[in-house]
C-alpha positions, 0 to 999 in steps of 0.5 A, a space after each residue: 893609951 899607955 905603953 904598957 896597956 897596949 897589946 898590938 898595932 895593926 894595919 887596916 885591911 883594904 875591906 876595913 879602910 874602905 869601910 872607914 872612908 865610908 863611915 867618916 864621909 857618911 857618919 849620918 848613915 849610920 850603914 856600918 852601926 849594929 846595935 842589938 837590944 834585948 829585953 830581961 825579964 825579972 830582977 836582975 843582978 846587975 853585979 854579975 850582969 857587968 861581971 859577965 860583960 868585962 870577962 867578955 871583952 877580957 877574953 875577945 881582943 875585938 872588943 878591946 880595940 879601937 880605930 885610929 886614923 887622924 895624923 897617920 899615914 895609915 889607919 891602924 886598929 889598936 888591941 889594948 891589954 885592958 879596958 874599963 868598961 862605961 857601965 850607965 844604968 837608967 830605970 825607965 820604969 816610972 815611964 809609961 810604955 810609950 815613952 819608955 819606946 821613945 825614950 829607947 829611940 832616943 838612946 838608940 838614934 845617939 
């Protein structure tokens, strides 16, 4: 990360290094991982769609921050000023229904 892209360093609280010994010795587990789906119904403007979610990690710094352990004393969490976001699109309309499921839990499992 540039210098002038960051906005803060923090220490890890106990809570959250614990986490992070857990989720590094377990990455398989998968116990710290929260994903949410939701299913739109209708044409969607993809344009305002990602206009929505890049003002949302603009205004919440927790969505700008990353965990960094690797050669530190101490793991920190980074705030940085901006981030781009990755923006992936797949049209699974051509599927039938069941492999639209487990085309789903096959992006969700990676």
């Amino acid at each position: 990360m540039r210098p002038e892209n960051l906005q803060a360093i923090y220490r890890l609280s106990p809570v959250q290094e614990g986490m992070l010994f857990h989720a590094l010795s377990e990455p398989e587990s998968g116990l710290y991982v929260r994903q949410l789906v939701a299913e739109l119904h209708g044409e969607l403007d993809r344009e305002r769609m990602q206009a929505a979610w890049a003002l949302l990690v603009e205004r919440h710094a927790v969505l700008r921050t990353s965990f960094h352990w690797v050669e530190l004393a101490h793991p920190v969490q980074v705030v940085a000023r901006q981030v781009r976001l990755p923006w992936e699109e797949q049209d699974w309309r051509h599927l039938g229904a069941d492999e639209q499921r487990r085309a789903m839990a096959e992006l969700l499992a990676a």
